[in-house]
N, C-alpha and C positions, 0 to 999 in steps of 0.2 A: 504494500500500500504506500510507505514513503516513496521506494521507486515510482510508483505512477506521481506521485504529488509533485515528484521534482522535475521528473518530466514535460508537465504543465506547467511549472515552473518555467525552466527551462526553455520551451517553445512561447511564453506567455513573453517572457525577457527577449528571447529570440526576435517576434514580430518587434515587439517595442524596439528594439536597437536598429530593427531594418527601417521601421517607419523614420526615426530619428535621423537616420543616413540619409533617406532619399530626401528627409528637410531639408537637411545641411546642406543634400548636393543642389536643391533646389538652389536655396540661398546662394551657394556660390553662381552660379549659374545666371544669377539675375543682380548681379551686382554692375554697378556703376562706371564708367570710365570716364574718370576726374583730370584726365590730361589733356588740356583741351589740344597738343597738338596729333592726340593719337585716339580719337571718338570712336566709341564701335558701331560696327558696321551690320547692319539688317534686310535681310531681304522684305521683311515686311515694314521696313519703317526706314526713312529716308530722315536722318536727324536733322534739325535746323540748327543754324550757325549759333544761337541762340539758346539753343536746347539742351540738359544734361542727359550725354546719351548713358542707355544701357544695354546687355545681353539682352536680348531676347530668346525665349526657346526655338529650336530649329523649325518646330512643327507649334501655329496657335491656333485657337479657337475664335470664330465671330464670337463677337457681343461678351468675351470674356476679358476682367482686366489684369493684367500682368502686371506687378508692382516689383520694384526694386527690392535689395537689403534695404534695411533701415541706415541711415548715413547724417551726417552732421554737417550744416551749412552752414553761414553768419551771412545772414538779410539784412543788406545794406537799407532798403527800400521798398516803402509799400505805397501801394495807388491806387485811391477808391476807386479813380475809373481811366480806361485805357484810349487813347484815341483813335487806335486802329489806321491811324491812317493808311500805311504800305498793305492792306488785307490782314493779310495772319498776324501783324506785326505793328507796332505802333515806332515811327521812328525816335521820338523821344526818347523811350524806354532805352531803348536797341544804342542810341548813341553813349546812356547813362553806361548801360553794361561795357559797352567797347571802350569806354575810362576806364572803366573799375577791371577790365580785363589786363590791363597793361599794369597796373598794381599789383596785378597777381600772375604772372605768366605762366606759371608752373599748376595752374590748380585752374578748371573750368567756371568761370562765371558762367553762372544762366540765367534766364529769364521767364517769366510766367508772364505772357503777356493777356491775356484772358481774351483774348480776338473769336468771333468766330472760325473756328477750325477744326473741323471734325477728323483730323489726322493729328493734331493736338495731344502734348503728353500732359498729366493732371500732375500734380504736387499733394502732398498733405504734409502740412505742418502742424508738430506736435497732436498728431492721432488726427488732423482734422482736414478733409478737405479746403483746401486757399481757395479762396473767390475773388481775393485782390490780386492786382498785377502787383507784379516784385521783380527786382535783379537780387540774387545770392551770389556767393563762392563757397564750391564745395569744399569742408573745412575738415573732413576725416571720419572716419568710423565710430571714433572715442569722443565724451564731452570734453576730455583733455585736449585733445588735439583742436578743440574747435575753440576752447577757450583760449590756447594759445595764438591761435589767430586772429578771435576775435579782438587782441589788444592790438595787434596790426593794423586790422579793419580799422578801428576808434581811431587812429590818428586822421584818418583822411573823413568819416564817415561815424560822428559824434551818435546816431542815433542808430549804429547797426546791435544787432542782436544775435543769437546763436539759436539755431531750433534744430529738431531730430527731424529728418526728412523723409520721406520715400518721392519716386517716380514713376508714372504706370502710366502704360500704355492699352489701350485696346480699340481694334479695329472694329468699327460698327458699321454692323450689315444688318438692313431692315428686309 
């Protein structure tokens, strides 16, 4: 009888450790590429210059959303409302970011410009869908590392902040 208990045991532990793995490899899998001179590349998503790209799975789903690891930025900027004028893109914004890109060369600034775009990647900051337009720089994995740069950021950018990120993308087919 303990033979059989540990058995179930065993196999009970077994799925658990396999579920755990294929999380993990999820996560890895769906992480970020923070270099803006090396963006990853998608067959189903064409990143904008603007944009913080990520993996994507090789094979998606319509109507389903793919969100990044969770990652750490410092939000330079928020903006009740966007002006859209280049379509996807507001150039105000876009000119903001391409400052704040030159500040940071080594680490991707992006943008949520909130424009009509149905090929559009979404943000959540701190658990929560963003409905403001924002420029960020992505600031690391750790709140250490994001704090360390957000003392960077303060010099140039008195009101920026630090939040936990994700990025998701999904392709909508009606």
């Amino acid at each position: 009888m303990k033979k059989q208990i540990c058995g179930k045991s065993l196999t009970v532990a077994f799925a658990a450790a396999t579920l755990a793995l294929v999380s993990i490899n999820a996560q890895a899998q769906l992480k970020v590429c923070p270099d803006p001179s090396s963006p990853c590349k998608s067959q189903h998503k064409t990143f904008e210059k603007y944009e913080l790209s990520f993996i994507l799975p090789k094979t998606i789903k319509p109507n389903v959303a793919y969100q990044s690891a969770p990652f750490y930025a410092v939000i330079f900027k928020f903006w009740a409302e966007s002006d859209c004028d280049q379509g996807e893109y507001s150039s105000a914004t876009e000119r903001f970011r391409l400052q704040a890109q030159k500040l940071f060369p080594d680490r991707k600034v992006f943008a949520s410009h909130q424009c009509p775009d149905m090929g559009a990647l979404g943000y959540t900051v701190n658990g929560k869908p963003e409905i403001r337009a924002f420029v960020a720089v992505y600031a690391g994995e750790t709140q250490a590392e994001a704090d360390q740069l957000l003392v960077k950021a303060k010099e140039k950018y008195q009101g920026a902040k630090t939040a936990k990120m994700r990025v998701s993308f999904e392709r909508i087919e009606q």
